[in-house]
ZAKE-121021 format. One line per 5 residues: number of its first residue (from 1); their letters; for each residue x, y, z of N, C-alpha, C. Coordinates in Angstrom, 3 decimals, decimal comma. Example, Ala and Ser with C-alpha at 12.3 -4.5 7.8 and 13.67 -1.06 7.14 Angstrom:
BEGIN
1 = as = 13,190 -5,690 7,800 12,300 -4,500 7,800 13,200 -3,300 7,800 ~ 12,850 -2,250 7,080 13,670 -1,060 7,140 12,900 0,030 7,870 .
REM end
This chain:
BEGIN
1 = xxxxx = 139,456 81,549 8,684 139,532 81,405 10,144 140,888 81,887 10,636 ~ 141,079 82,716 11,515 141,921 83,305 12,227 142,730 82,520 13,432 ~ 144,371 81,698 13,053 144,862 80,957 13,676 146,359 81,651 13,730 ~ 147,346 80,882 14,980 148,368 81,592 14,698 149,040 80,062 14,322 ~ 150,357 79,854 14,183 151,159 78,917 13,549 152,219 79,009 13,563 .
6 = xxxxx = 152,862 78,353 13,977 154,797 78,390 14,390 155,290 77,797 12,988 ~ 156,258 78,743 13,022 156,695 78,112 11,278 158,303 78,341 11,985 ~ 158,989 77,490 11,909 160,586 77,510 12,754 159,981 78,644 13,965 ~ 161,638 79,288 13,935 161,295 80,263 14,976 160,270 81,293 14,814 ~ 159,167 80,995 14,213 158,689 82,507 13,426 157,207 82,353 14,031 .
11 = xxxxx = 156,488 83,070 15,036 154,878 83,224 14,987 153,670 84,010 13,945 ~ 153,223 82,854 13,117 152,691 83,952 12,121 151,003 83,399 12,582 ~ 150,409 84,721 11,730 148,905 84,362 11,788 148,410 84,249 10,589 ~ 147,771 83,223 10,027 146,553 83,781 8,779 145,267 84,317 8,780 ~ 144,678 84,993 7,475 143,721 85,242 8,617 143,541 86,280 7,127 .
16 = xxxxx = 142,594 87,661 7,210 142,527 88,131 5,750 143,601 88,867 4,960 ~ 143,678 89,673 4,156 144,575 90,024 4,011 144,628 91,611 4,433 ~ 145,692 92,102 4,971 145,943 93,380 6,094 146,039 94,876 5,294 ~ 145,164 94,989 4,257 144,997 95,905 3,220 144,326 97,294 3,872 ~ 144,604 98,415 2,581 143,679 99,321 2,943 142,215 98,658 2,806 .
21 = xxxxx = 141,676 97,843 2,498 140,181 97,624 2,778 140,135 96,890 3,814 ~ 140,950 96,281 4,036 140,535 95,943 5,159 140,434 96,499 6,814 ~ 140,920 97,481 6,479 141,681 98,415 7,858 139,796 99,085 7,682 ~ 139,859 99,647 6,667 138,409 100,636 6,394 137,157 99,461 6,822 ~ 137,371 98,435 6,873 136,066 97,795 6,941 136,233 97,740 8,870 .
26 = xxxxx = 137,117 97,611 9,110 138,262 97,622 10,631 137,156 98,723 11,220 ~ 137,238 99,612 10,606 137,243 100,399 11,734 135,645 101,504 11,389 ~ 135,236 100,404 10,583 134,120 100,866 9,899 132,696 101,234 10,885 ~ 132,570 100,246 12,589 131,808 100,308 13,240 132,154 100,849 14,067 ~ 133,156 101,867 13,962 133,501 101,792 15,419 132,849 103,713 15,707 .
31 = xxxxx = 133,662 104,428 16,872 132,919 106,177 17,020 134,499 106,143 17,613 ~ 134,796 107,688 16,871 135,905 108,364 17,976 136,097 108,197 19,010 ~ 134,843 108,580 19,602 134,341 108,855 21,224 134,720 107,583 21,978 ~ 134,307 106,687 21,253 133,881 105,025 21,715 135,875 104,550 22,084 ~ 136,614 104,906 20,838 138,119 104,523 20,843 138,501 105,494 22,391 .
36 = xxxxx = 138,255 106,366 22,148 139,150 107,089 23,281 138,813 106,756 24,414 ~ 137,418 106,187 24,538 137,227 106,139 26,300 137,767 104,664 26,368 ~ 137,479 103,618 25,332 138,254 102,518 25,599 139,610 102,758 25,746 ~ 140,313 103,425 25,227 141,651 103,346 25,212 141,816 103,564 26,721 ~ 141,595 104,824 27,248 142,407 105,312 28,468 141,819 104,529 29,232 .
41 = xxxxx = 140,335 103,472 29,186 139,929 102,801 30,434 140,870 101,054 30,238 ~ 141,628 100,936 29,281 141,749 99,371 29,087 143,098 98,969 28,990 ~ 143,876 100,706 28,822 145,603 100,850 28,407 146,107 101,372 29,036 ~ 145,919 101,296 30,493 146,650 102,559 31,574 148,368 102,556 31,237 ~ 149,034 101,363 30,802 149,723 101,374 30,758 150,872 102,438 29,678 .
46 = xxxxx = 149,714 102,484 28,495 150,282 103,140 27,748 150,344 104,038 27,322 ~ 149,070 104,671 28,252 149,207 105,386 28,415 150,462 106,548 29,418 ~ 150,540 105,631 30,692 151,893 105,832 31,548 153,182 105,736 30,412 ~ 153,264 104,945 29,878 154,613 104,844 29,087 154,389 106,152 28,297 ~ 153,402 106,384 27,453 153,928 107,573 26,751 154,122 108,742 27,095 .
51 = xxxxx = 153,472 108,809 28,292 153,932 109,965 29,500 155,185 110,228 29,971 ~ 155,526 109,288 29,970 157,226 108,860 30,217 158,408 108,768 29,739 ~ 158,049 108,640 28,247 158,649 108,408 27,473 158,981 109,441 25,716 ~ 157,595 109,859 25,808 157,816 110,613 24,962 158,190 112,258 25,068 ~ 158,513 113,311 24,141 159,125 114,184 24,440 157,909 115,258 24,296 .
56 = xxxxx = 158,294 115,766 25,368 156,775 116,939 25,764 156,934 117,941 24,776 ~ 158,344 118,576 24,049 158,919 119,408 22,937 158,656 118,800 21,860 ~ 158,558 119,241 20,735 159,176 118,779 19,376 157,191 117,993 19,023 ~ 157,582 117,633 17,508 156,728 117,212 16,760 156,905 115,367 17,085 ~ 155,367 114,864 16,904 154,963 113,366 17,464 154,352 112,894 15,888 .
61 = xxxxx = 154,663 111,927 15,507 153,896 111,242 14,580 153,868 110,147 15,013 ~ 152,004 109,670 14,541 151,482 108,124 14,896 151,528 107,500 13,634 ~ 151,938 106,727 13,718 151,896 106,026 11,779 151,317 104,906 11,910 ~ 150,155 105,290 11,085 148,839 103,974 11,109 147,909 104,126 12,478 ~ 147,066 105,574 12,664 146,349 105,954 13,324 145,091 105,596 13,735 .
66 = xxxxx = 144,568 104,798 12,586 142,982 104,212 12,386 142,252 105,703 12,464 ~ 141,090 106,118 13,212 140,139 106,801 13,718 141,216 107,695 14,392 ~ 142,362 107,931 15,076 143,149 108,922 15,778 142,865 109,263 16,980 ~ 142,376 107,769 17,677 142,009 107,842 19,153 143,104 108,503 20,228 ~ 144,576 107,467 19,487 145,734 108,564 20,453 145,938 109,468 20,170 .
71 = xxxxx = 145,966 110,172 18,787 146,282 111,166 18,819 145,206 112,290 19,425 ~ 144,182 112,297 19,520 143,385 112,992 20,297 143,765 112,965 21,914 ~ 143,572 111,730 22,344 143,997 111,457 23,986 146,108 112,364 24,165 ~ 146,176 112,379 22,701 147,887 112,935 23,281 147,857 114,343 23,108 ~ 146,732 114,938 22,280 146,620 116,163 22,266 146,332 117,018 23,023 .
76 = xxxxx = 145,111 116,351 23,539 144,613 116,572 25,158 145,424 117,033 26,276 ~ 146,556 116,186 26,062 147,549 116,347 27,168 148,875 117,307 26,944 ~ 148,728 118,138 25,594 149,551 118,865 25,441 150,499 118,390 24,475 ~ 150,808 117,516 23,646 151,763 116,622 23,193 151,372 117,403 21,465 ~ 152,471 117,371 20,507 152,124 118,183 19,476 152,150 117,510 18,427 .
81 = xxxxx = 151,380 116,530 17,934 151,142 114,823 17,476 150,299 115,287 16,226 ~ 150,389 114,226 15,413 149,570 114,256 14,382 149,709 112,613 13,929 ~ 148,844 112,458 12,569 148,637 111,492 12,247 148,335 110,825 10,945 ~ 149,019 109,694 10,443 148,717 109,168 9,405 147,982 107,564 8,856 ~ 147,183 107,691 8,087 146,995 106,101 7,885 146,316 106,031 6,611 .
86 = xxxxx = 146,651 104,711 6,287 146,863 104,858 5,013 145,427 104,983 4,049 ~ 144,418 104,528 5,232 142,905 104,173 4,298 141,855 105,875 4,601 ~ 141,583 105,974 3,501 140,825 107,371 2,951 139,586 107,483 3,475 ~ 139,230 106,384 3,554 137,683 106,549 4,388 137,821 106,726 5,930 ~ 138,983 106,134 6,349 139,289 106,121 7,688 139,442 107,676 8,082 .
91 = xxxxx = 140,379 107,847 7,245 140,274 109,475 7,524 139,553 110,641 7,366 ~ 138,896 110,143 6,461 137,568 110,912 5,941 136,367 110,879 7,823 ~ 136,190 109,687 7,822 135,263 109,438 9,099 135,986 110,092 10,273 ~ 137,342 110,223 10,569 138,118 110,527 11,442 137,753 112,110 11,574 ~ 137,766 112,480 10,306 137,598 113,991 10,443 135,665 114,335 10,827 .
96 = xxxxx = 135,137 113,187 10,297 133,643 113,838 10,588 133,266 113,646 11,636 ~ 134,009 112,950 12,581 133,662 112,651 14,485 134,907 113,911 14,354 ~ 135,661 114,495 14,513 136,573 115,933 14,596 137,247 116,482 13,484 ~ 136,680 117,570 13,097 137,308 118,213 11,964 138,665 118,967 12,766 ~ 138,930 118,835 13,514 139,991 120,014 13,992 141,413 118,571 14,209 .
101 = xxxxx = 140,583 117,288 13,881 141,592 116,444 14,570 142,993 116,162 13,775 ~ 144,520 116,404 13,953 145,346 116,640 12,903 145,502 114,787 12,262 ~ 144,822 115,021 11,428 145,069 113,620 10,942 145,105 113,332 9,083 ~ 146,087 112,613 8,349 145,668 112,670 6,640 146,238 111,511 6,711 ~ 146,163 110,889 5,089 146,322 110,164 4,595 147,904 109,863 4,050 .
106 = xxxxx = 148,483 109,071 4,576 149,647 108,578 4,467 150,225 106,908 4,276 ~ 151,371 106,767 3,482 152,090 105,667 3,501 153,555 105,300 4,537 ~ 152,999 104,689 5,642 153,965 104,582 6,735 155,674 104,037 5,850 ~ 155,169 103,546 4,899 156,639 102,861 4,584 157,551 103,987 3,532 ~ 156,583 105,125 3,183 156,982 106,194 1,813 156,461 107,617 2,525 .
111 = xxxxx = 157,178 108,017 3,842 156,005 109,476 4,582 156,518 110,427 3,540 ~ 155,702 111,243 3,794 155,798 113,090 2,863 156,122 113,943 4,134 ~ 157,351 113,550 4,769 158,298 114,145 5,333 159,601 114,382 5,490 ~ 160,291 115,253 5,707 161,890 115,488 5,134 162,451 114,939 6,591 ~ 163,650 114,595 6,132 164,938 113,722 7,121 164,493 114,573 8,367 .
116 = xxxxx = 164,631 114,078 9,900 165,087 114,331 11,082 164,115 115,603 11,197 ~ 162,373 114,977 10,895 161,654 115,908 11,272 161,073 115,977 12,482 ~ 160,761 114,728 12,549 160,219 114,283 14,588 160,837 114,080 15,382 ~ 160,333 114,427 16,469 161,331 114,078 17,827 160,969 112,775 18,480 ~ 159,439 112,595 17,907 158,641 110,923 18,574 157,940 111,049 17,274 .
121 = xxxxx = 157,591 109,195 17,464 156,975 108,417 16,523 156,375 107,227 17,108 ~ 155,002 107,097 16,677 154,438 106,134 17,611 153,584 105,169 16,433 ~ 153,838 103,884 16,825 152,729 102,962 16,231 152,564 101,278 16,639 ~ 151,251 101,867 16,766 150,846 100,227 17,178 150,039 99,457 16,214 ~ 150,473 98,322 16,171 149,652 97,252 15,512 149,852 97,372 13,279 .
126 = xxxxx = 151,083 97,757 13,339 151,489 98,364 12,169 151,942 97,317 11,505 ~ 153,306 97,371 12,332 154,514 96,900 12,053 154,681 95,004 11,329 ~ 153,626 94,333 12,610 153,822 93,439 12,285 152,656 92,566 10,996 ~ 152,224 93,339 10,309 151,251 93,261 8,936 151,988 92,984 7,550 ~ 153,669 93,249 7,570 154,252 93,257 6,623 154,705 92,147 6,503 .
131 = xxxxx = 154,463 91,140 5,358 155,298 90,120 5,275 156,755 90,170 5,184 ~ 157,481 90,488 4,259 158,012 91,007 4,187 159,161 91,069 5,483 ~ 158,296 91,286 6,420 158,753 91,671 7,904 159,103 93,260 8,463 ~ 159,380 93,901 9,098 158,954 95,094 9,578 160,281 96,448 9,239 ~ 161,057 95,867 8,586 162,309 96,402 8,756 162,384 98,098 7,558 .
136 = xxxxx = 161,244 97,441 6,562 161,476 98,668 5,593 160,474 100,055 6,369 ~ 159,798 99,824 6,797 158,902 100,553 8,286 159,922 101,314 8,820 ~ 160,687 100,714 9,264 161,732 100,949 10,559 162,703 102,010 10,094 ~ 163,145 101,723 8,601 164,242 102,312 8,163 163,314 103,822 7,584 ~ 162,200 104,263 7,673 161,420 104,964 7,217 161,358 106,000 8,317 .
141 = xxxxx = 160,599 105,060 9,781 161,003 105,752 10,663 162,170 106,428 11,192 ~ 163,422 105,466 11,342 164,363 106,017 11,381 164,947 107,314 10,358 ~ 164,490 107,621 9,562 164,956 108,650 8,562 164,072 109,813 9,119 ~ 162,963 109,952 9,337 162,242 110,803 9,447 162,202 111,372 11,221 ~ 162,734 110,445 12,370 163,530 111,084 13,215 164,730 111,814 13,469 .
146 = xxxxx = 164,572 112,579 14,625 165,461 113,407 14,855 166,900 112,484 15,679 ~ 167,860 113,145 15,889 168,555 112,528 16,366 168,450 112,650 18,052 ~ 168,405 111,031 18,441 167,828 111,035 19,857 166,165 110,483 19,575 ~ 165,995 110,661 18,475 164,236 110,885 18,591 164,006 109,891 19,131 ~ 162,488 109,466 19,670 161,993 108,354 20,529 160,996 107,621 19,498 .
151 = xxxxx = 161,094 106,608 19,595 160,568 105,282 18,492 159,571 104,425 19,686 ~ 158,165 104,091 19,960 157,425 103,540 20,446 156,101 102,953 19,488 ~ 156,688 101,732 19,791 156,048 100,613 18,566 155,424 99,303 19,458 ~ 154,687 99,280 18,726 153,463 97,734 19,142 153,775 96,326 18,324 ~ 154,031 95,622 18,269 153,980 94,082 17,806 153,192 93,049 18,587 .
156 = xxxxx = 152,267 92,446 18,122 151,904 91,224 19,273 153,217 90,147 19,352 ~ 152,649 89,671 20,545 154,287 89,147 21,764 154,397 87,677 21,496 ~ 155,214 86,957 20,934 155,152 85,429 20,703 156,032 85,112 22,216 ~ 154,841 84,995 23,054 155,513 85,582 24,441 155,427 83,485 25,287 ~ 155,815 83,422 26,339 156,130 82,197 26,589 154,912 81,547 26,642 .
161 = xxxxx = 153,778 82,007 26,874 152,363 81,015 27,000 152,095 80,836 25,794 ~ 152,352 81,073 24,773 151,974 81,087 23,191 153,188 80,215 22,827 ~ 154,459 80,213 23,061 155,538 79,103 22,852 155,238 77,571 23,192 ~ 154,183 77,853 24,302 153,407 76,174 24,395 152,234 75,742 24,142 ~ 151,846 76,972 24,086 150,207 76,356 23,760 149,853 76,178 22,007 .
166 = xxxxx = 150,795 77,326 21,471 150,957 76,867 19,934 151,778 76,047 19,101 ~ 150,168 75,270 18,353 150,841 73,946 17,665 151,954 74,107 16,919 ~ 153,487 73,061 17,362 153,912 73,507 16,080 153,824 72,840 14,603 ~ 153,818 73,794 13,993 153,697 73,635 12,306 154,982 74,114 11,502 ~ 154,809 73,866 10,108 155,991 74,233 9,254 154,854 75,813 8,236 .
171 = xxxxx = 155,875 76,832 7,883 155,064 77,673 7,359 154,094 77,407 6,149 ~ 154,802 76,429 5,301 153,903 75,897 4,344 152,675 75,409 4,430 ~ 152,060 75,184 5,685 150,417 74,757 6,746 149,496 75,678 6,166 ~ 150,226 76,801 6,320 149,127 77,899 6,365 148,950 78,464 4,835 ~ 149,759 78,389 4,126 149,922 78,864 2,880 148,722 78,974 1,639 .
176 = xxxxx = 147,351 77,850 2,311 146,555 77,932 1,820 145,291 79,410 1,954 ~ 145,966 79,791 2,601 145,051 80,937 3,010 146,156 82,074 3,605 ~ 145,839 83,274 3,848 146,502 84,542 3,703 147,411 85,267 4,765 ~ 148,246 85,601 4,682 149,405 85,983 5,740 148,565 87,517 6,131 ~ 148,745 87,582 7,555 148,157 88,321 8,551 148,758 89,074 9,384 .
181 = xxxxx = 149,570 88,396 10,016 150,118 89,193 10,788 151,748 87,674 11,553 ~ 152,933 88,816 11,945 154,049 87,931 12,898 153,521 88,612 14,113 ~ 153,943 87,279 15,336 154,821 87,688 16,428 156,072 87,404 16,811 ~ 156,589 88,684 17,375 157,995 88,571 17,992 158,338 88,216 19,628 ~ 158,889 87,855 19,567 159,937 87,600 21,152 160,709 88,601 21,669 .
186 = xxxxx = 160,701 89,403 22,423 161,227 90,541 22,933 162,443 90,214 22,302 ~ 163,493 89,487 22,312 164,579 89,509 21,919 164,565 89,568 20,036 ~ 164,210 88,968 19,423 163,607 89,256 18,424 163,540 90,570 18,139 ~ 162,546 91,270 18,428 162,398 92,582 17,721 163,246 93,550 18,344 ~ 164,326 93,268 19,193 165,025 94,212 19,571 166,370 93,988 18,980 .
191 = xxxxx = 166,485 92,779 18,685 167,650 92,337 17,575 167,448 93,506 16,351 ~ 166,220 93,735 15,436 165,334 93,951 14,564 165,907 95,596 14,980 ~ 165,119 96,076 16,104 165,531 97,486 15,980 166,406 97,984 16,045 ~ 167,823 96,861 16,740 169,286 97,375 16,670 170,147 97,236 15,604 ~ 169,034 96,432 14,448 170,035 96,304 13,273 169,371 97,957 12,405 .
196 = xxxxx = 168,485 98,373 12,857 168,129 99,930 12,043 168,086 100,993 12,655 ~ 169,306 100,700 13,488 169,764 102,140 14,480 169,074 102,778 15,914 ~ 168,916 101,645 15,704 167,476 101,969 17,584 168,069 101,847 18,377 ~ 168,623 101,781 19,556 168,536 101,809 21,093 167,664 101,350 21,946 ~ 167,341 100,102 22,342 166,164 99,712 23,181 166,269 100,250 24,371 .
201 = xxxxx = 165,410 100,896 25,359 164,874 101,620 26,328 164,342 100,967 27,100 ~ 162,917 100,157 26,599 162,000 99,513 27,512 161,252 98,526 26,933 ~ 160,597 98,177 27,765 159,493 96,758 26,611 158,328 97,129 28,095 ~ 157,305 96,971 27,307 155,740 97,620 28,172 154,868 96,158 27,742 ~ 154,921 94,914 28,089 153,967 93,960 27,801 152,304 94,458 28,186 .
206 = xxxxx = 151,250 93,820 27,668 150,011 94,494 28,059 149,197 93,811 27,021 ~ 147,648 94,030 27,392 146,801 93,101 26,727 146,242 91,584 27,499 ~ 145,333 91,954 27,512 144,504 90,551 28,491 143,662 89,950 27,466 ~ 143,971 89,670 26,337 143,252 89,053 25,382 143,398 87,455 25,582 ~ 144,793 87,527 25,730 145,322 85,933 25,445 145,005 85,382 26,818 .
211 = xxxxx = 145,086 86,308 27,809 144,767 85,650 28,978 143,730 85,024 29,370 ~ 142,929 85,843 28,814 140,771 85,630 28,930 141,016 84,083 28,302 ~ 141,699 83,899 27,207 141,891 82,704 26,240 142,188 81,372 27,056 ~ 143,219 81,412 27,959 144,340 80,472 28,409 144,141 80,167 29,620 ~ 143,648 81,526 30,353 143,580 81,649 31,745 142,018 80,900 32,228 .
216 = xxxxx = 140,874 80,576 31,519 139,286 80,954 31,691 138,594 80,798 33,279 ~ 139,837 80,330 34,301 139,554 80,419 35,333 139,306 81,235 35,881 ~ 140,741 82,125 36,021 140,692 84,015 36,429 139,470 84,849 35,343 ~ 139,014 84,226 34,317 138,468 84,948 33,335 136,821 84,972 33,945 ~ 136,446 83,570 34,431 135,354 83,096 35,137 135,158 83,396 36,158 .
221 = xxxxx = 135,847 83,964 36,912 135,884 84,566 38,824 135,346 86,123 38,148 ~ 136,669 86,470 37,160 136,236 88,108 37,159 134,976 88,305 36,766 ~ 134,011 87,433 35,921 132,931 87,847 35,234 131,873 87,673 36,543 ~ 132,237 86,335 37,378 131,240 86,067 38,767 130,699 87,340 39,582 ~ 131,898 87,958 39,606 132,114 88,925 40,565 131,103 90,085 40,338 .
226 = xxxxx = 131,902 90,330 38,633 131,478 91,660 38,174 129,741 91,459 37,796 ~ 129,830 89,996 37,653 127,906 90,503 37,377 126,921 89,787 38,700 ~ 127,852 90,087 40,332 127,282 90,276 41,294 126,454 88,747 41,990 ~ 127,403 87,802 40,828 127,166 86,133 41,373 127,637 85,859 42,397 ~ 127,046 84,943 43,490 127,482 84,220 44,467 129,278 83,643 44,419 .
231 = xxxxx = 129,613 83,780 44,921 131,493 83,427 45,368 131,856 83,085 46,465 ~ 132,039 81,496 46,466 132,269 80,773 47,722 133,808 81,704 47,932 ~ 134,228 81,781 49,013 135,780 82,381 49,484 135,612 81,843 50,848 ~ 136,481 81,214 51,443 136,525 80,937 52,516 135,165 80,449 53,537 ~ 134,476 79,486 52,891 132,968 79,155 53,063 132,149 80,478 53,617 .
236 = xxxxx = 132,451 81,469 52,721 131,178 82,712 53,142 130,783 82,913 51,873 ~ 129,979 82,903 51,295 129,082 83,804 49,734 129,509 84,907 50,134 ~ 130,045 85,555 48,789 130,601 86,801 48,544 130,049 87,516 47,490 ~ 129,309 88,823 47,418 128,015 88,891 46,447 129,014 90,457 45,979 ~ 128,544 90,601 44,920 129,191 92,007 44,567 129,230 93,566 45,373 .
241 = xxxxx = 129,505 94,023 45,547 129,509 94,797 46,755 129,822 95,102 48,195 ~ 130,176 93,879 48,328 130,483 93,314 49,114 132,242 93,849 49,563 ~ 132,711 94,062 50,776 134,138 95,003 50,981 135,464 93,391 50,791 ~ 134,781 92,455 50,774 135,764 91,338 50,219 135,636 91,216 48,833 ~ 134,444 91,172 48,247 134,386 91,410 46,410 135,364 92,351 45,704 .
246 = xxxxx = 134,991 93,650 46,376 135,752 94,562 45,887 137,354 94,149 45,990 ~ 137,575 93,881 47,328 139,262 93,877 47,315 139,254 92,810 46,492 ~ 138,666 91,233 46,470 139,054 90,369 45,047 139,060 91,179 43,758 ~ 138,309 92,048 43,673 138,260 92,806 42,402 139,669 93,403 41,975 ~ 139,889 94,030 42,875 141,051 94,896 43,364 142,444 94,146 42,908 .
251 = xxxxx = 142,506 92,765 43,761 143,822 92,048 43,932 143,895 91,794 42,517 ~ 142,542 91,069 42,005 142,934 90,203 40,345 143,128 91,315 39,494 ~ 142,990 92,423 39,582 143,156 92,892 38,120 144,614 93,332 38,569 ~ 145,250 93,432 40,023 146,564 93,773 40,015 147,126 92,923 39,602 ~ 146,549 91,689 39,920 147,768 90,680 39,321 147,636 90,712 37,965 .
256 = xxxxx = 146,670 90,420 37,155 146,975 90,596 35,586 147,437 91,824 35,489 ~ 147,409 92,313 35,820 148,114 93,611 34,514 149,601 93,691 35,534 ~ 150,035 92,967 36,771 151,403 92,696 36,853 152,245 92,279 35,470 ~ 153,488 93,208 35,609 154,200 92,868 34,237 154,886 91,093 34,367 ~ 155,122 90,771 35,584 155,944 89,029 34,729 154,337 88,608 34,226 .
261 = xxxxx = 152,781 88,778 34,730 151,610 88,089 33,922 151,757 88,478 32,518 ~ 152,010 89,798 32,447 151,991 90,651 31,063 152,763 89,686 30,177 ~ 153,856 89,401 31,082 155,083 89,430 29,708 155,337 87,815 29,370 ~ 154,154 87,163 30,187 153,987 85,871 29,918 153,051 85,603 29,311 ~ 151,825 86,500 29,221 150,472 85,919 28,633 150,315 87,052 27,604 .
266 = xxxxx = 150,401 88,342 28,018 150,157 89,539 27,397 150,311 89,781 26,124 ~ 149,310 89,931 25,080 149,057 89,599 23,942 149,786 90,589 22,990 ~ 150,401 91,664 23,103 150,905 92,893 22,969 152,386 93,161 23,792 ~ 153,173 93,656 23,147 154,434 94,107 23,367 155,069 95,690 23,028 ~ 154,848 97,099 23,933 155,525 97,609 23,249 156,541 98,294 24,025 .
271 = xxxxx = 157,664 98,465 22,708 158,950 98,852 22,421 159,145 100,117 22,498 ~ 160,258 100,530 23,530 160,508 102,041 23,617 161,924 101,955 23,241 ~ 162,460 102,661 22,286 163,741 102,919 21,682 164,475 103,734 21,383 ~ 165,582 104,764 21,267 165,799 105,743 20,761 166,747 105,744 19,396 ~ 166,598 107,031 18,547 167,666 106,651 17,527 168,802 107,206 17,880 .
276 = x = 169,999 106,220 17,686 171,232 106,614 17,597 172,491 107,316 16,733 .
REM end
């Protein structure tokens, strides 16, 4: 069973273990097609950030690509990206939804690339799988950027609604079953990237997972709405379609994906950095 657990300052999860089989079984149901349209319909954000952030020149590596949903959506846009991850079937399937798609088989912590080859490096949902903790990653990345290069990384956020709503425990709780994944505290992982030569830039909170979780009020209006149920507002029924539905539609999803909601509930954190 999949729990998270405060062990001192530390948010960890148990849960299976974060292997190449398990990534391959991950991503075993899923379609190219299916990743990319979710992505750009569910991540505007990060999509904006990497627009922003990354360098329109020079060579992009994603480390720990799954299926190579971004790297397709960054190719699209002109960006000169490629991709690695570590499970063989993943990439194998990756190539049979696009053979043209630049993607192989790699070890994010050991790449088969020479010093100060990229100008960007991107990865989400990598980093924080290592017990260990994330730092031998980091120092990997950092070698294989350029100087200046841009570092944009994902960790889930041990963000302030998770500081109260999770029980605390001692790490030894969980020990009966398998280390999964940390979360960090913005300050935290930026401590983390300034001890391996990073430069913090930005922090992009995002993710309405935890919110659907915590929130089930806002979670219960949005579903009313969207599947065209009755909605008392100001003693009038408000039915979907309706030019007040819509703007409720409108207002709530501005407010969640507002960054202080993000960076309070938002299940995801990512890090824009440069090397120094």
């Amino acid at each position: 069973m999949r729990y998270w657990i405060r062990g001192g300052k530390n948010l960890i999860m148990y849960d299976k273990q974060p292997d190449t089989t398990y990534w391959t079984e991950r991503w075993g149901d899923e379609t190219l097609d299916d990743l990319v349209k979710g992505a750009e319909k569910s991540r505007p954000m990060l999509v904006k950030a990497f627009s922003k952030y990354l360098p329109r020149k020079g060579k992009i590596l994603e480390a720990g690509c799954g299926l190579g949903p971004w790297v397709k959506i960054l190719l699209e846009r002109g960006y000169d990206i490629e991709g690695i991850d570590s499970s063989e079937m993943t990439i194998d399937r990756a190539k049979a939804f696009d053979a043209s798609l630049p993607v192989s088989v790699g070890n994010v912590l050991k790449l088969d690339y020479p010093d100060e080859y990229f100008d960007g490096y991107i990865s989400k949902g990598v980093a924080e799988h290592f017990e260990d903790g994330p730092t031998a990653m980091l120092v990997e990345a950092h070698r294989v950027l350029k100087h200046d290069g841009i570092l944009m990384i994902t960790v889930p956020h041990f963000n302030p609604l998770r500081m109260v709503t999770v029980i605390r425990s001692r790490c030894d709780e969980g020990k009966s079953n398998t280390f999964f994944q940390y979360g960090f505290t913005v300050r935290e992982f930026r401590t983390i990237l300034r001890g391996q030569g990073f430069i913090h830039l930005a922090t992009v909170p995002y993710g309405t997972y935890y919110i659907k979780r915590e929130m089930p009020l806002i979670s219960n209006l949005i579903s009313k709405i969207s599947k065209g149920e009755p909605l008392i507002t100001n003693n009038l029924v408000v039915n979907k379609g309706d030019n007040v539905s819509n703007f409720l539609i409108r207002l709530l999803k501005k407010f969640i994906l507002s960054y202080p909601v993000m960076y309070v509930a938002g299940h995801t954190i990512l890090l824009v950095a440069r090397k120094s």
